[in-house]
C-alpha positions in Angstrom: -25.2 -64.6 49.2 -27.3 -62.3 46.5 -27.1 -59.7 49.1 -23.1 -59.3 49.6 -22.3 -59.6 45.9 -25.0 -56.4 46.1 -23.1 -54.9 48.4 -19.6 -55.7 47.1 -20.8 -54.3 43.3 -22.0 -51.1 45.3 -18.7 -50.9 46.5 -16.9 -51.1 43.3 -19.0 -48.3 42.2 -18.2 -46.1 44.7 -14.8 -46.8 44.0 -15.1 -46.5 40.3 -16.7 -42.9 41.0 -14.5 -41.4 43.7 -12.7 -38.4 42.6 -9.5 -38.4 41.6 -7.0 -34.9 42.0 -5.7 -33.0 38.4 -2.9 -30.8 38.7 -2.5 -27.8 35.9 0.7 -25.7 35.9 2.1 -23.2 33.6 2.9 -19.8 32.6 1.3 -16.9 31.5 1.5 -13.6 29.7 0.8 -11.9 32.4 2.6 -10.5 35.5 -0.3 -11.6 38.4 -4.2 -12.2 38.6 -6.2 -15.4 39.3 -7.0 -18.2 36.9 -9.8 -20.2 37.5 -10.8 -23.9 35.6 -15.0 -23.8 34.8 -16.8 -26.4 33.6 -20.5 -26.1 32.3 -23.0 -28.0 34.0 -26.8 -28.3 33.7 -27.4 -26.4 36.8 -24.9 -23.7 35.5 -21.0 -22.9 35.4 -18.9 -24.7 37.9 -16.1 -24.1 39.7 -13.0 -26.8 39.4 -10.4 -24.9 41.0 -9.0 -21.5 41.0 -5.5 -19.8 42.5 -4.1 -16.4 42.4 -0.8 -16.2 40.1 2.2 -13.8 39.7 5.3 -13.8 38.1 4.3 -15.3 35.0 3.5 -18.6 36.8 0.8 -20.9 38.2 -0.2 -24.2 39.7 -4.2 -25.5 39.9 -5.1 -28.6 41.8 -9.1 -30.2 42.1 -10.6 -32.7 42.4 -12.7 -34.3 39.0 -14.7 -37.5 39.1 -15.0 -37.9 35.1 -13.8 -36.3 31.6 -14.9 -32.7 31.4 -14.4 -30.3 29.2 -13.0 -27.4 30.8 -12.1 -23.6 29.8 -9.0 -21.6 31.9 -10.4 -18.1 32.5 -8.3 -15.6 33.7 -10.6 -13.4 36.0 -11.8 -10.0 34.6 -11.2 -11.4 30.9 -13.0 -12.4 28.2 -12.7 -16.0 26.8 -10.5 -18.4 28.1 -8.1 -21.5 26.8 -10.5 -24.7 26.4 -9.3 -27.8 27.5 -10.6 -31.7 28.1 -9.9 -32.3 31.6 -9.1 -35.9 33.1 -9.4 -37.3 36.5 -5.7 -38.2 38.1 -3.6 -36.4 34.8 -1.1 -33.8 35.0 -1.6 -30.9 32.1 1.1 -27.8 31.5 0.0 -24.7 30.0 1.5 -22.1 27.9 -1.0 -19.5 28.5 -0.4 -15.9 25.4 -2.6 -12.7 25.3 -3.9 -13.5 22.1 -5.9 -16.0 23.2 -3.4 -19.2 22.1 -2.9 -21.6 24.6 -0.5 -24.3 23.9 -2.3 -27.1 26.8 -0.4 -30.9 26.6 -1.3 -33.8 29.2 -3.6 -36.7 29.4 -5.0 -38.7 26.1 -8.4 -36.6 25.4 -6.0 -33.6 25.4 -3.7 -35.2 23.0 -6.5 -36.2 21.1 -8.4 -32.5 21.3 -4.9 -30.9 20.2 -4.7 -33.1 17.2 -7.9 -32.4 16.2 -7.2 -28.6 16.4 -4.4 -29.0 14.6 -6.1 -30.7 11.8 -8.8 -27.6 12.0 -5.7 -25.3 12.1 -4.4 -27.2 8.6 -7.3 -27.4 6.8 -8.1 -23.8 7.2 -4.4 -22.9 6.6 -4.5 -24.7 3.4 -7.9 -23.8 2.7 -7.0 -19.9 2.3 -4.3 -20.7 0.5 -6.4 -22.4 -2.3 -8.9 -19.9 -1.9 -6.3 -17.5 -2.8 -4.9 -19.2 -5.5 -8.2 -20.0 -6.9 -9.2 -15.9 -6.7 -5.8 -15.6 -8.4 -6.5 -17.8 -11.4 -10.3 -15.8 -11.8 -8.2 -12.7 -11.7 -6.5 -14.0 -14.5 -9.5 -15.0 -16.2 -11.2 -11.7 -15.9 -7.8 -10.0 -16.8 -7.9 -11.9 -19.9 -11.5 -11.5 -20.5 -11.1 -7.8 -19.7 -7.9 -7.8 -22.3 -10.8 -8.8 -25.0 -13.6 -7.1 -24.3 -11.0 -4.0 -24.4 -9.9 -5.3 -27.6 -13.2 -5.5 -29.5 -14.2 -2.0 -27.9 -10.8 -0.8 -29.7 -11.2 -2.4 -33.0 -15.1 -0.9 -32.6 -13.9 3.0 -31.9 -10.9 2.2 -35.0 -13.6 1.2 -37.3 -15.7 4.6 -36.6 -12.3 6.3 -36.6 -12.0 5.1 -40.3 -15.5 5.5 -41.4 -15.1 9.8 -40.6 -11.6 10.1 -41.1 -12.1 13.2 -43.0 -14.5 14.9 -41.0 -14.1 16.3 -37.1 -14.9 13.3 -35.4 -12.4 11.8 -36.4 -9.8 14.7 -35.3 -11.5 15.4 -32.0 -11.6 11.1 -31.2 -7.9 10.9 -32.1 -6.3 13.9 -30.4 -8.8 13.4 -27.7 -6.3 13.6 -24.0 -3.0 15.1 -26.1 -3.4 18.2 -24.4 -2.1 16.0 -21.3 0.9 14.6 -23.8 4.2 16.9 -23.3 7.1 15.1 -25.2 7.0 16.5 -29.0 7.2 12.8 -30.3 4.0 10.9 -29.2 2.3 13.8 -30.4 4.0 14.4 -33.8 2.6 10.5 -34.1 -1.2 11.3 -33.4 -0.8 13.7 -35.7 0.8 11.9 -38.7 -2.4 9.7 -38.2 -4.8 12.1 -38.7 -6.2 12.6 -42.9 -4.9 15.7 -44.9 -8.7 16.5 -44.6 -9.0 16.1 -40.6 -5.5 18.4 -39.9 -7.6 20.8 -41.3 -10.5 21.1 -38.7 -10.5 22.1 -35.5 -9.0 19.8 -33.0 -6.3 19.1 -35.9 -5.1 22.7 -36.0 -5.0 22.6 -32.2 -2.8 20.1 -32.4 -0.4 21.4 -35.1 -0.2 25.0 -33.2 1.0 23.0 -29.9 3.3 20.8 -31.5 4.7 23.9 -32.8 4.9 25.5 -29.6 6.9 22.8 -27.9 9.3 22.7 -30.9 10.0 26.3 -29.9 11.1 24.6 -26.3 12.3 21.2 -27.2 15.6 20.0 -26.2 18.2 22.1 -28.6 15.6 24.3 -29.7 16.3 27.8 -29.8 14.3 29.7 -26.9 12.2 32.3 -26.7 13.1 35.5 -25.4 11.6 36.6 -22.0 12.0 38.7 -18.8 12.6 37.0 -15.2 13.3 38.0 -11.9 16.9 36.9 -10.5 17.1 35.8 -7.0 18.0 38.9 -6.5 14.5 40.8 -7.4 16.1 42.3 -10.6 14.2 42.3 -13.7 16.4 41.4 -16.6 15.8 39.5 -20.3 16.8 36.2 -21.1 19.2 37.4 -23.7 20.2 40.5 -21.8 22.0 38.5 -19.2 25.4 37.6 -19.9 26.3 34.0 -19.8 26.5 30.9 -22.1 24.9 29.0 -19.2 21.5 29.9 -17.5 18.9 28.0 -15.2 15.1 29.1 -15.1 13.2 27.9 -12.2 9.3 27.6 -12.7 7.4 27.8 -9.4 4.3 29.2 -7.3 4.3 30.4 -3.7 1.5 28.0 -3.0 3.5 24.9 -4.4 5.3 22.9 -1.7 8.4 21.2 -3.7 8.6 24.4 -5.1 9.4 25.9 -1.6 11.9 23.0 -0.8 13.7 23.6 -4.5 13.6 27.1 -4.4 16.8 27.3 -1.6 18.6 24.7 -3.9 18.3 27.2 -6.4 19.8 30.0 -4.2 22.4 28.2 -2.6 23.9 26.9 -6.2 23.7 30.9 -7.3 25.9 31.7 -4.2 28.1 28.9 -5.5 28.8 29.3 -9.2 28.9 33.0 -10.2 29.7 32.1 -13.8 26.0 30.3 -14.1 22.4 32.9 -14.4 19.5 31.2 -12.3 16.2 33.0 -12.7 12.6 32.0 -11.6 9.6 32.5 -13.1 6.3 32.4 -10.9 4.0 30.9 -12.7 0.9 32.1 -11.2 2.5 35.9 -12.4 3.6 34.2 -15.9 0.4 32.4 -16.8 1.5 32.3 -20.7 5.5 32.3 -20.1 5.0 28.9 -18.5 2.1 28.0 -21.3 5.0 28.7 -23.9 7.0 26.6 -22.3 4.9 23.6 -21.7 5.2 24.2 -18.0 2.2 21.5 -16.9 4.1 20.7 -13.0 6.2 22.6 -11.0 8.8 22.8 -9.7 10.7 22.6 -13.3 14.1 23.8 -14.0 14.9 24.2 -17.6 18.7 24.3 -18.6 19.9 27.1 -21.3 23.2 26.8 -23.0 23.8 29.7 -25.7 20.1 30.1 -25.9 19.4 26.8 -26.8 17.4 24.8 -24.2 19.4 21.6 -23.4 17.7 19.8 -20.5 14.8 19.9 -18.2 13.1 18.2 -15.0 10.8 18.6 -13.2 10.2 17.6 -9.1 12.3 18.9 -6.3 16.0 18.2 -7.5 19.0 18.0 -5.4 22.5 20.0 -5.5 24.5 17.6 -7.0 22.0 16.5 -9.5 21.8 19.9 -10.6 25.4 20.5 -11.4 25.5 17.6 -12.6 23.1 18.4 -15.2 25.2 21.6 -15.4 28.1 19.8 -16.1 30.1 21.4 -13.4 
């Protein structure tokens, strides 16, 4: 009796064991190749089943006694789409070049795609925070930044005070408003500076160039000088005939200069009753010094000798006549 129960349990466990068949079908991002399913075993890699695919599509069937965990390779690539792997389940595959694989069938699947979807999440949500969080530091350092700034200010203002008569104080205050070119902001540096600091160097420096741009400014009358008309003749600025006249300040190495410069000609060919001129500035190192000239291309705008508009950067046509008012 002991010995057929033996045997009968012997056969349950050979029934228990027998393999069982797995089929895998899908498609791919790719036209043809083989695809191969490899599981890792203690003697090495392992071979489940492989086929040659084209068309986009594929079908695997093996054989699989127990739960593995498998990896799709497609031959002559790197990586592969991991997968748990059941005896007797159907899987489908969605198969991308990036490396996504989007693999549904049998529980330990479902249960392996939930869990990578709760990877996915927390890492999703994760970078977010982390962002957010580098956000709010930002903020902090801006606003610890905004004070450290502050008390370096009211530190520089309270020397500024203490030699407000002497040259330090002229040089610290008009320090970078030889980079300034509208008349006003610089007017205001220097109505800060003491009757006693006006009077040293760096003051006077900036009293002479205020000066000189109020020679240039916007309905200030303009000095007289000789430029070359488009046509290479060498004529005054109050020689030429005409209420309105447009100077052109450029270089042959300047780029803009060489896209405005045919503006220039084609709106002389257009309107015979305007003077354009151009002045190179490399040729006209202290014509374009009088004139504030810092950038090119610039186009200042006469009207009876009076300048009454500038800009500088490559300007179009109709922007020009509109400044022209014609």
């Amino acid at each position: 009796m002991k010995y057929l129960l033996t045997c009968i349990f012997l056969l349950a466990a050979t029934s228990f064991l027998a393999a069982q068949t797995f089929h895998i079908q899908g498609n791919i991002e790719l036209d043809k190749g083989e695809l191969l399913v490899l599981t890792q075993q203690v003697e090495g890699m392992d071979t489940l089943a492989q086929t040659k695919f084209e068309n986009n599509r594929f079908a695997l069937t093996g054989n699989l006694q127990e739960p593995v965990v498998a990896l799709l390779k497609i031959a002559g690539y790197e990586g592969g789409f991991v997968m748990i792997l059941e005896p007797g389940m159907e899987y489908t595959a969605k198969l991308t070049r990036n490396g996504a694989g989007d693999i549904r069938g049998g529980k330990l699947q479902d249960i392996y795609n939930d869990y990578q979807k709760i990877v996915a999440d927390a890492n999703a949500e994760s970078r977010a925070l982390n962002k957010k969080a580098s956000e709010a530091a930002a903020q902090k350092l801006k606003a610890k930044a905004n004070k450290v700034q502050q008390a370096a200010f009211d530190k520089m203002n309270n020397i500024v005070r203490k030699n407000a008569d002497n040259v330090l104080a002229a040089y610290l205050q008009t320090a970078g408003s030889e980079r300034i070119m509208e008349l006003e902001p610089l007017k205001q540096i220097y109505s800060l500076l003491s009757e006693k600091a006006k009077e040293t160097a760096p003051g006077k420096l900036l009293e002479a160039r205020i000066a000189d741009l109020e020679k240039v400014g916007i309905a200030a009358t303009a000095p007289d000088f000789t430029l070359t008309t488009p046509e290479g003749k060498q004529v005054s600025l109050y020689s030429v005939k005409g209420k309105l006249k447009i100077i052109d300040f450029w270089a042959s190495w300047c780029g803009p200069c060489r896209m405005q410069g045919p503006i220039i000609d084609q709106l002389a060919a257009s309107h015979s009753n305007v003077v354009f001129g151009k002045v190179n500035v490399d040729e006209e190192p202290d014509l374009a010094s009088e004139y504030g000239i810092t950038s090119i291309p610039t186009l200042i705008i006469f009207r009876d000798g009076r300048v009454i508009d500038q800009v500088t950067g490559v300007t179009s046509k109709a922007s020009i006549e509109r400044m022209l008012g014609l």
